[in-house]
C-alpha positions in Angstrom: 0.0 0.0 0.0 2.6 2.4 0.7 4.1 2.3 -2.7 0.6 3.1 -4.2 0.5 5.8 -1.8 3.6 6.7 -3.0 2.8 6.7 -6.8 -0.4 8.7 -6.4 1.8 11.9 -4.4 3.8 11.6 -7.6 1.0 11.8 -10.2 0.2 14.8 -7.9 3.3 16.0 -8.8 3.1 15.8 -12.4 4.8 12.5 -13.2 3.1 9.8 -15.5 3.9 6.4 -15.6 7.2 6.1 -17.6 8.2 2.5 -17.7 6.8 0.1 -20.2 8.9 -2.9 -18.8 9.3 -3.5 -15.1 12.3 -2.0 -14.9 13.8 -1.2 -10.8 15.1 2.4 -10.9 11.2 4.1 -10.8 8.1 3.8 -9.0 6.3 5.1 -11.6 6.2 1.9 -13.5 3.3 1.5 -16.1 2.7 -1.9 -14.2 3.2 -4.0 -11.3 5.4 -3.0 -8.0 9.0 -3.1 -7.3 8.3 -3.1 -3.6 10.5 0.2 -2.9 8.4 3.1 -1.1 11.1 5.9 -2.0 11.2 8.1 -4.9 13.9 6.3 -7.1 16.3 7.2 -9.9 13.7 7.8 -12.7 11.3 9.7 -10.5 13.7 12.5 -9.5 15.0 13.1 -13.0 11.5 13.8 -14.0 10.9 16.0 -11.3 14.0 17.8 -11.9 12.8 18.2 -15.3 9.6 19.5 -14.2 10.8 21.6 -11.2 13.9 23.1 -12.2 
């Protein structure tokens, strides 16, 4: 649940889901869960890209 949780603050943030494989550097995976509940690789780079 806390990974959902997780994922949902993101979309709130602006990010989509990015990866089309399950791939382990972002949470924001088009599918399944990686069981990580912090913001990973992937995810900051697209908030950097959004926030700058």
């Amino acid at each position: 649940m806390r990974e959902t949780v997780l994922l949902e603050v993101a979309h709130a943030f602006g990010l989509n889901h990015t990866q089309k494989f399950n791939e382990p550097y972002s949470v924001m995976r088009g599918f399944g869960f990686n069981n990580m509940y912090i913001l990973l690789t992937d995810d900051y780079n697209g908030l950097a890209t959004r926030y700058p």
